[in-house]
N, C-alpha and C positions, 0 to 999 in steps of 0.2 A: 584506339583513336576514333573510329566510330560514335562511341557513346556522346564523345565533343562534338562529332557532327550532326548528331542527332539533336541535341540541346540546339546547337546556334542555326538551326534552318528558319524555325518559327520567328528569330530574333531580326534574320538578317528578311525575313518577306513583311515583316510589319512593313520596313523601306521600301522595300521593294516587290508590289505586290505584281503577282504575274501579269506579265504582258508576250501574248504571243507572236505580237509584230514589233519589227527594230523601230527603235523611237531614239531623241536626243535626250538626255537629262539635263541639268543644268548649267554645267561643264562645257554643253555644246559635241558631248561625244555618245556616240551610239551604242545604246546598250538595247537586250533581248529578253526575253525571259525572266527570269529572277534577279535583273538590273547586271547579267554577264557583257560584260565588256567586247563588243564586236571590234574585228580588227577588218581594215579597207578589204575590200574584195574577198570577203570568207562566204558568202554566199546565204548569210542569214539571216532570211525575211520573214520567215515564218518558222513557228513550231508549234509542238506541243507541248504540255504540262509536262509529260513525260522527260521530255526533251530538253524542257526547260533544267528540272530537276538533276538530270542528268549534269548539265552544262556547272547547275550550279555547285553539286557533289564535286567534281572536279578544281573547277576553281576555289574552293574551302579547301580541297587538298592540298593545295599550292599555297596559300595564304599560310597555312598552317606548317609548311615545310620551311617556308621564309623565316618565320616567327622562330621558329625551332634553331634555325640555321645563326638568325641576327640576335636572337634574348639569349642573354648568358645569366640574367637575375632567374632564381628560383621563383615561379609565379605558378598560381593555385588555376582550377578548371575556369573559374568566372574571370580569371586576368585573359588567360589563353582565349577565352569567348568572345571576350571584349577585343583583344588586339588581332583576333582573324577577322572580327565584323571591320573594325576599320579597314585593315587590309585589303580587306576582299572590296572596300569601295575605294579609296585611295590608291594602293598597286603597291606593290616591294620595292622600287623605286625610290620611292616617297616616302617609305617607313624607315629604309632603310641609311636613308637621309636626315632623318627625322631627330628635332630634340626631344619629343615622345620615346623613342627608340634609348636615346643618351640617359634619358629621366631613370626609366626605367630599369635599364642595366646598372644605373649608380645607385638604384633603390630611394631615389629621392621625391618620395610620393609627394610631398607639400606639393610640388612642381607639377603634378598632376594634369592638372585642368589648364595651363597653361600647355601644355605638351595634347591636350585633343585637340582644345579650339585652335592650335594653328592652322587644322584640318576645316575649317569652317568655311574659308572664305571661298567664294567663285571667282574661278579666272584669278587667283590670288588678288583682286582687286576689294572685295566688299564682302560681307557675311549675309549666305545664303540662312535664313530661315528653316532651311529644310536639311540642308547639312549641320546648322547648330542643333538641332534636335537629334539627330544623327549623334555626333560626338559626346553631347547629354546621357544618353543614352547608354552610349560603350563606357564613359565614365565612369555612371552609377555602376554598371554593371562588373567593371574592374574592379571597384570599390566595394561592394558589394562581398558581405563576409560567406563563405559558405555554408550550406546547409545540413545539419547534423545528419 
């Protein structure tokens, strides 16, 4: 499992380039480091690189355990990459909620791209620019044949 986390770090900091102080994203919710998800009163203001890294090996762990736990459809290394970068910005919650989540398990790829961009909008109200890029992105890269 390694090897997948080693491919999806580079993918998941293009989004999320480090930041070693808590900041709001778009969402309006506090994220640190490599865009990890701060919860009220966890005490993280500051880090390091190191730190960061750390934080975000962890939470890929977690994404990846979800994904394992909720997809029952057989899916290649670049589906797996694609559905833990979402993950890891959306939450297990949300995925697992998800008609992305339904799509996939039925094997019903046309439905695709309807099943990211639900993921798009802010505040479910209107389509963030920066999260459609985002879901672009984990698309292609679902989609995305692999490499011999």
């Amino acid at each position: 499992m390694q090897q997948n986390l080693f491919n999806i770090y580079d993918f998941i900091k293009i989004f999320y380039p480090f930041s070693p102080r808590r900041y709001k994203d778009s969402n309006g919710i506090d994220k640190i480091g490599y865009g990890h998800k701060c919860e009220q009163n966890d005490g993280l203001e500051l880090l390091t690189e190191d730190e960061a890294f750390k934080l975000l090996t962890e939470d890929l762990e977690l994404a990846i355990s979800s994904i394992l736990y909720l997809v029952t459809a057989k899916i290649n290394a670049n589906q797996m990459n694609a559905l833990v970068a979402l993950v890891y910005d959306v939450g297990n919650n949300a995925f697992e909620q998800s008609k992305l989540r339904q799509i996939v398990n039925l094997g019903d790829l046309t439905k695709l791209p309807e099943g990211f961009l639900q993921f798009s909008l802010v505040r479910d109200t209107h389509t963030s620019l920066e999260m459609l890029r985002k879901r672009v992105a984990e698309l292609e890269l679902f989609q995305r044949p692999l490499e011999a």
